[in-house]
LOKOL-111494 format. One record per residue (C-alpha): z, x, y; residue number from 1. Coordinates in steps of 0.1 Angstrom, whole numbers, plus 5000, padded with zeros to 4 digits. Layout:
REM LOKOL-111494
<pt><w>Z</w><u>X</u><v>Y</v><nr>NUM</nr></pt>
...
//
This chain:
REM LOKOL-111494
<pt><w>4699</w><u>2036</u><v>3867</v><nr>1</nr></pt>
<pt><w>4675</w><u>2010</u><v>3876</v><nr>2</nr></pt>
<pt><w>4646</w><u>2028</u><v>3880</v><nr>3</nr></pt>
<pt><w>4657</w><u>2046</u><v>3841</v><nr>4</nr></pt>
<pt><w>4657</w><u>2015</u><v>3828</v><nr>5</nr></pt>
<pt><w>4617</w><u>2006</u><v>3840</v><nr>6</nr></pt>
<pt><w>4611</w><u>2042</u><v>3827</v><nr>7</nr></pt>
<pt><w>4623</w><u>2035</u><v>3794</v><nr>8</nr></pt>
<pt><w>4604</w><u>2002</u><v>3792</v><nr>9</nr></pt>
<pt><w>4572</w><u>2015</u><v>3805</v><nr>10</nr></pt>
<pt><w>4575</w><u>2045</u><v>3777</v><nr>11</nr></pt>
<pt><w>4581</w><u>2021</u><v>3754</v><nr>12</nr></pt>
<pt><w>4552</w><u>1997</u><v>3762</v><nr>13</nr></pt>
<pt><w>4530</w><u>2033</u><v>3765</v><nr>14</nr></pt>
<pt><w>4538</w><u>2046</u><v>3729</v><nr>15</nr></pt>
<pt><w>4532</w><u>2015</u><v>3715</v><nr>16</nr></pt>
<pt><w>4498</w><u>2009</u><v>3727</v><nr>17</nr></pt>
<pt><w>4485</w><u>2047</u><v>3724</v><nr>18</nr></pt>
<pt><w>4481</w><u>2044</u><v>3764</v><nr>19</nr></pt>
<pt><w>4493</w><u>2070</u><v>3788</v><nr>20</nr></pt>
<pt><w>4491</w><u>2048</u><v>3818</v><nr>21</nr></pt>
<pt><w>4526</w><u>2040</u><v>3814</v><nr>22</nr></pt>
<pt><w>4535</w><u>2077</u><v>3811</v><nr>23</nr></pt>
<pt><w>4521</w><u>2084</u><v>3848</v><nr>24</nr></pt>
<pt><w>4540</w><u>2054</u><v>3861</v><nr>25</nr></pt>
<pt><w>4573</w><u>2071</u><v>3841</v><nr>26</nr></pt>
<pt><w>4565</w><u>2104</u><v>3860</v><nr>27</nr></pt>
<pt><w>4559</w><u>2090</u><v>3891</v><nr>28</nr></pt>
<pt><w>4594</w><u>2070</u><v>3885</v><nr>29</nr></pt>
<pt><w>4611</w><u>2099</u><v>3884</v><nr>30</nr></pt>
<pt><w>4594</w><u>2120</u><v>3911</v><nr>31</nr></pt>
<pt><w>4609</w><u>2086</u><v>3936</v><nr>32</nr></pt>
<pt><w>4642</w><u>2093</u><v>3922</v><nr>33</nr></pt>
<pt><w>4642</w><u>2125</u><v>3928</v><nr>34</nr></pt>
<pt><w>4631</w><u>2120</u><v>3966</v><nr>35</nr></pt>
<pt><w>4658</w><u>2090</u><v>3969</v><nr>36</nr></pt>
<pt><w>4683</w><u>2120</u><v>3959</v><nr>37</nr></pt>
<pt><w>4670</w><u>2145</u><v>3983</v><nr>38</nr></pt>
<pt><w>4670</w><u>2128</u><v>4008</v><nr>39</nr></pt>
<pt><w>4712</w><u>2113</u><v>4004</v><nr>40</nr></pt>
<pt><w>4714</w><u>2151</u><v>4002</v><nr>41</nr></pt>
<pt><w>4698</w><u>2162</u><v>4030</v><nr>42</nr></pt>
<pt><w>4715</w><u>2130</u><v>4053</v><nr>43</nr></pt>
<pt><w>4750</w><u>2143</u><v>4040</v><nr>44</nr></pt>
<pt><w>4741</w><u>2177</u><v>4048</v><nr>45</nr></pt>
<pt><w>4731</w><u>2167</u><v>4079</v><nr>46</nr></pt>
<pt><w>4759</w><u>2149</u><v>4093</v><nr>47</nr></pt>
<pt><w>4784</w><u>2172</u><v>4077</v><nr>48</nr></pt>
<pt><w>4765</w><u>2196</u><v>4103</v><nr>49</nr></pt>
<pt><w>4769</w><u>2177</u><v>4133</v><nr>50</nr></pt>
<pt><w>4803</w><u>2166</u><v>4131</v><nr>51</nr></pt>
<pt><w>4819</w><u>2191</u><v>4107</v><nr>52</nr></pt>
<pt><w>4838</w><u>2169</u><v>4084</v><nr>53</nr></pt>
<pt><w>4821</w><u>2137</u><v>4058</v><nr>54</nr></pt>
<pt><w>4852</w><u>2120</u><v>4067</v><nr>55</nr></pt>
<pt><w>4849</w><u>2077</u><v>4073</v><nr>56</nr></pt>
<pt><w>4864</w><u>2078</u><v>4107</v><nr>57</nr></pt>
<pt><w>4847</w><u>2103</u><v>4122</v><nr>58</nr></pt>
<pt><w>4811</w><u>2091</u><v>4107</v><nr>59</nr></pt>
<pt><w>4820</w><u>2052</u><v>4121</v><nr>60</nr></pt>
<pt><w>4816</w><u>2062</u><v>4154</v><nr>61</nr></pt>
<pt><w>4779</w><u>2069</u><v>4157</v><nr>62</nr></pt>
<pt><w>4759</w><u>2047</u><v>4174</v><nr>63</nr></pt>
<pt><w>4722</w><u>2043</u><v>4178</v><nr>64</nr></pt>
//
């Protein structure tokens, strides 16, 4: 949501001053969210994988 809100600002500030340098900062905005979101994805996959359930109680118990 956080990142969204930059996006909007920095399309904002963009259109407003005919510059597409905001733009690229809006695209590369939402290229990092969609990274942040693979990656919970993949870490959920992951551990679902190893121990079979997503549950609290059996995710508190790993250690480094």
């Amino acid at each position: 949501m956080l990142i969204n809100a930059g996006n909007l600002n920095f399309l904002a500030f963009a259109r407003y001053h005919n510059d597409l340098t905001g733009a690229m900062f809006v695209l590369f905005g939402i290229c990092l969210a969609a990274v942040e979101a693979v990656i919970g994805l993949a870490l959920t996959v992951r551990l679902f994988r190893a121990h079979e359930t997503l549950g609290f109680h059996a995710i508190a118990n790993l250690r480094w």
